[in-house]
C-alpha positions as CSV (number, residue, x, y, z in Angstrom):
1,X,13.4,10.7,-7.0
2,X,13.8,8.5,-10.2
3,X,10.3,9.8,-12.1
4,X,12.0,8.0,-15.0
5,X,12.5,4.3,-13.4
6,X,9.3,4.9,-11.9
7,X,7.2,5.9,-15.3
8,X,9.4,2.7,-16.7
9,X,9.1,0.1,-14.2
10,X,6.2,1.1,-12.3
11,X,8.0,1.1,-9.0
12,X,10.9,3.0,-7.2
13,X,12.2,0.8,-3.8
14,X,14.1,1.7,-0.5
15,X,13.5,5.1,-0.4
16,X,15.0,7.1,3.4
17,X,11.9,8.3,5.3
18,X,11.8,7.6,9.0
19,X,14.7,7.3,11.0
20,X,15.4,4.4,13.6
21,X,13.6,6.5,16.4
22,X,10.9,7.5,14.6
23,X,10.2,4.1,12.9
24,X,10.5,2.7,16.8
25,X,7.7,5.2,18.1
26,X,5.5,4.1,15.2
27,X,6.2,0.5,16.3
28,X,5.0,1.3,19.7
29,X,1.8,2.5,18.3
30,X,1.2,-0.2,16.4
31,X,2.0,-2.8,19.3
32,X,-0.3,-0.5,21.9
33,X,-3.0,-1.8,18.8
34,X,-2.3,-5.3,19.2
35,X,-2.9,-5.5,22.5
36,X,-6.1,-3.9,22.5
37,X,-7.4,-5.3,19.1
38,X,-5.6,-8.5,18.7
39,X,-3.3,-9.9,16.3
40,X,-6.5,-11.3,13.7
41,X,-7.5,-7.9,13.4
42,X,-4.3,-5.9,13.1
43,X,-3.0,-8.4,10.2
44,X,-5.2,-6.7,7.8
45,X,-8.5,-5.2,9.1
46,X,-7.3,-1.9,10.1
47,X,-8.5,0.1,7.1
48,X,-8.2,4.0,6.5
49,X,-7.8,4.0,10.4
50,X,-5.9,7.5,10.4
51,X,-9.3,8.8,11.4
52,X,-9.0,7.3,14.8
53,X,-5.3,7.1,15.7
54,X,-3.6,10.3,15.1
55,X,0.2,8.1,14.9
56,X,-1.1,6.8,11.5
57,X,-2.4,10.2,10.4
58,X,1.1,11.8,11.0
59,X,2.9,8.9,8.9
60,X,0.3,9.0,6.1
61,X,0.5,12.9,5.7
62,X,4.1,13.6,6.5
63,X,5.8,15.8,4.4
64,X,8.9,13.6,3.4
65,X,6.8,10.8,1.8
66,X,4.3,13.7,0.7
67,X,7.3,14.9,-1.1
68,X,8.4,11.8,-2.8
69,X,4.7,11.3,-3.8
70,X,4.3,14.6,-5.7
71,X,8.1,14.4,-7.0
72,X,6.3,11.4,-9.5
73,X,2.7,12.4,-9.8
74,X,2.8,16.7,-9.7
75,X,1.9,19.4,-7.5
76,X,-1.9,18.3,-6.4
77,X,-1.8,15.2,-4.0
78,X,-5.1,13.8,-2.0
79,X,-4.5,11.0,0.2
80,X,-7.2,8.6,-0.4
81,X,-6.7,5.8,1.9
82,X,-4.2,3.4,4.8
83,X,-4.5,-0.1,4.9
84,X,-1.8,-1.8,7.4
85,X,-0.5,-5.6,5.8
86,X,1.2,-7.6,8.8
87,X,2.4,-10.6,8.9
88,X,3.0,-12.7,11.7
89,X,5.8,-15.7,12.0
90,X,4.8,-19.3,13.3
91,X,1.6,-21.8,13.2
92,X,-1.0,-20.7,10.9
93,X,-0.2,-17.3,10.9
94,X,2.8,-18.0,8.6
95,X,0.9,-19.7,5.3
96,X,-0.7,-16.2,4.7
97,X,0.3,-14.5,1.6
98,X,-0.4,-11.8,-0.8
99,X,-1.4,-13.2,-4.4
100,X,-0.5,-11.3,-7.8
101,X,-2.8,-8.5,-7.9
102,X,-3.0,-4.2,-9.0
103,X,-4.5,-2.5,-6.7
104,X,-6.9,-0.3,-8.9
105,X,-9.1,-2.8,-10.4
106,X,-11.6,-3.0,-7.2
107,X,-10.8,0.6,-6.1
108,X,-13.5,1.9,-8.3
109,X,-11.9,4.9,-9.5
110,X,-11.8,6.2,-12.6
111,X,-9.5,6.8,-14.0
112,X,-7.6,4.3,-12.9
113,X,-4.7,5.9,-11.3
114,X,-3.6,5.4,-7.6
115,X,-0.1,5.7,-6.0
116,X,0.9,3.6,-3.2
117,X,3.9,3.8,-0.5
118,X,4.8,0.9,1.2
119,X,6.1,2.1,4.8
120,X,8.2,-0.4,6.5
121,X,7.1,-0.2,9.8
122,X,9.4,-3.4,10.5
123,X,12.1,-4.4,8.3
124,X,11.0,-6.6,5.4
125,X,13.5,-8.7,3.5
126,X,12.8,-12.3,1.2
127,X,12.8,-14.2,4.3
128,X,9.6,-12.7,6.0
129,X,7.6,-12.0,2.7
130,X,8.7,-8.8,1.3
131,X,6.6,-7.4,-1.7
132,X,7.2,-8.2,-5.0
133,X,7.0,-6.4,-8.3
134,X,6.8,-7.2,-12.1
135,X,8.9,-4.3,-13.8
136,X,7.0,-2.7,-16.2
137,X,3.6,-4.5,-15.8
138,X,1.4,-0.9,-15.3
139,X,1.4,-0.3,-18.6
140,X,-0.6,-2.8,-20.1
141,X,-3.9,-1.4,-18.2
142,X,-5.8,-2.6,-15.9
143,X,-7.2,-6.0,-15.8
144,X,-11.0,-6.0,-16.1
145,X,-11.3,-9.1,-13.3
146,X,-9.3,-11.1,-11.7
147,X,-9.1,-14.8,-11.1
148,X,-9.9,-16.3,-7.4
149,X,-6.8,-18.1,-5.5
150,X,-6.9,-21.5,-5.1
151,X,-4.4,-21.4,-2.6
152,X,-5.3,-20.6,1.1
153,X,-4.4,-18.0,3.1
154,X,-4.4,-15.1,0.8
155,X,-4.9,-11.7,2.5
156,X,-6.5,-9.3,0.2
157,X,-10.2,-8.6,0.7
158,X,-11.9,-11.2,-1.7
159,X,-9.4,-13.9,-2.6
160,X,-8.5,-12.2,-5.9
161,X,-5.3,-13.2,-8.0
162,X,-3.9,-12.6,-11.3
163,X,-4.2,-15.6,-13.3
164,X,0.0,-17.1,-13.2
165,X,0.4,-17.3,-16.7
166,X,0.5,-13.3,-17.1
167,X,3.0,-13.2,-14.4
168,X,6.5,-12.6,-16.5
169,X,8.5,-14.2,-14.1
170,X,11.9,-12.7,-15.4
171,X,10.7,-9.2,-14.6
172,X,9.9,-10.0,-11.1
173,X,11.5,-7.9,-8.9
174,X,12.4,-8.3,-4.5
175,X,11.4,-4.6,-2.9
176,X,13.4,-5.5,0.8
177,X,13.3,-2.6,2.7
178,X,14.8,-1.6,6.2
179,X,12.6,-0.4,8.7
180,X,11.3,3.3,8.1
181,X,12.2,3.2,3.8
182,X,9.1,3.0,1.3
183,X,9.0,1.7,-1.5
184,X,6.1,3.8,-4.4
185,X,4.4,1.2,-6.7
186,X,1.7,2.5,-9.6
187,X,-1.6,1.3,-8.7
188,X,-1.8,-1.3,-12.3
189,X,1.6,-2.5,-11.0
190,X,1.5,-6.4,-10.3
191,X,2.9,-7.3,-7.6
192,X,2.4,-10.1,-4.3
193,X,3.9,-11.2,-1.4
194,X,5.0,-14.4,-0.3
195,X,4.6,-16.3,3.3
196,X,6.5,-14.8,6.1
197,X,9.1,-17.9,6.6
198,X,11.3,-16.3,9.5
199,X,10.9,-16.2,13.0
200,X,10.4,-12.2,12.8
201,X,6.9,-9.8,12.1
202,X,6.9,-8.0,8.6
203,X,4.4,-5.1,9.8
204,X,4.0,-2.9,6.6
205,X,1.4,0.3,6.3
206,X,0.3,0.8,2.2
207,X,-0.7,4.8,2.0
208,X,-3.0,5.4,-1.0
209,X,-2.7,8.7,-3.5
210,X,-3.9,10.1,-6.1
211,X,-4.1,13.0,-7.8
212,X,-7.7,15.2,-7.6
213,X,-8.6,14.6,-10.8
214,X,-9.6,11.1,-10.2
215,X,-13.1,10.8,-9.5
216,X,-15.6,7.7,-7.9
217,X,-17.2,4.9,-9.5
218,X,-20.5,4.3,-7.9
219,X,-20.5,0.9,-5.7
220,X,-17.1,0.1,-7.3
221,X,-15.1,0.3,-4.5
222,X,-14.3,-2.9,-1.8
223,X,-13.7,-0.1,1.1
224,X,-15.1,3.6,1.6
225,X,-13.0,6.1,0.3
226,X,-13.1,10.2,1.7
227,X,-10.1,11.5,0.1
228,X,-8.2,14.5,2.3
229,X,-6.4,17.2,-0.2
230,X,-2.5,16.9,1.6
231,X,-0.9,19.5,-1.0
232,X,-1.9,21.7,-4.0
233,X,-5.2,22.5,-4.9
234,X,-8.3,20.3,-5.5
235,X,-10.3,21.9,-8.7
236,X,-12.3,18.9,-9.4
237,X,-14.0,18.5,-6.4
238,X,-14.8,14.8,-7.4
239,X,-14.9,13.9,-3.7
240,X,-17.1,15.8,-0.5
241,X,-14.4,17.9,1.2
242,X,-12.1,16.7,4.6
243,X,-10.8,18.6,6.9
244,X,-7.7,16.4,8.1
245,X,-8.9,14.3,11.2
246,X,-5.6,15.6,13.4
247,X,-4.4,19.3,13.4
């Protein structure tokens, strides 16, 4: 793991987790999901849903991503959240996007540090909206607010956007991965997505870290968070303690 590419550019891409069977089992979960929930609800309202589905619990807690986690952040690792991101190809579907954004600023934690892999659950390449990532942007901080799209379709939780003029386009980086690879992005990291253009799903799950030290911010966060200790040892006890939902 490149702890110094990540601490410079805020990001480290295509990293091996899953294999092609595995990946495929973890797609057959996730289609079993569509068919009882629906596409609408599986594009971006399953939400820390490891508690229910054991299949996402395994992913989010498996000891190869665990592993690449704590190679950049240290010894003490809590997961704090899963948020599945899928987009679909065709009709409306395909307009929907992911606008410039860091993920901490409405996570309410403080401080302000979060670590996210992005789990290719289907292959995602420039074609079917891959993320993007501006090298380097964590370390000017977190942006007090951000600015509200004007475009439709945008897929986070309440329109937000960083404002395009402190997007340094030059710096933007294309994180395609194959199916089963993650990509680790620092939670002030700005990055987006673009509309999925192909004829093919781009089904991605974003597993939240962070070390224990990080504590709540009363009514500062968009989702509930409960926090479950995956490795080391939690001596802050910021967060009520979880047992893990699956053994």
């Amino acid at each position: 793991m490149d702890k110094a590419a990540y601490e410079r550019d805020g990001f480290v891409g295509a990293i091996d987790i899953f294999s092609e069977e595995e990946i495929g089992e973890c797609r057959r979960h996730f289609g079993e999901l569509e068919e009882s929930l629906g596409r609408e609800t599986c594009s971006i309202g399953l939400v820390s849903r490891h508690f229910e589905y054991e299949f996402i619990w395994r992913m989010a807690s498996d000891e190869r991503i665990v592993n690449a986690i704590s190679a950049l952040i240290g010894d003490d690792v809590m997961l704090l959240a899963t948020h599945f991101f899928c987009k679909y190809p065709g009709g409306e579907a395909s307009q929907k996007f992911v606008a410039w954004h860091q993920d901490v600023t409405y996570w309410g934690l403080e401080p302000a540090e979060a670590h996210t892999a992005w789990l290719a659950v289907d292959k995602a390449d420039r074609d079917n909206g891959c993320m993007q990532a501006v090298a380097g942007s964590h370390v000017s901080g977190a942006i007090a607010q951000h600015a509200k799209s004007a475009r439709e379709g945008n897929l986070l939780s309440i329109n937000q956007e960083i404002p395009d003029e402190l997007i340094d386009k030059s710096k933007v980086r294309h994180l395609e991965l194959e199916a089963g690879q993650i990509s680790i992005h620092h939670g002030k990291t700005y990055h987006c997505s673009n509309p999925n253009i192909s004829d093919r799903r781009r089904c991605g799950l974003t597993i939240r870290y962070i070390r224990p030290e990080v504590r709540p911010v009363e009514d500062k966060a968009l989702h509930p968070q409960t926090p479950i200790l995956l490795r080391g040892v939690d001596s802050y006890r910021n967060f009520p303690e979880t047992s893990p939902p699956f053994s």
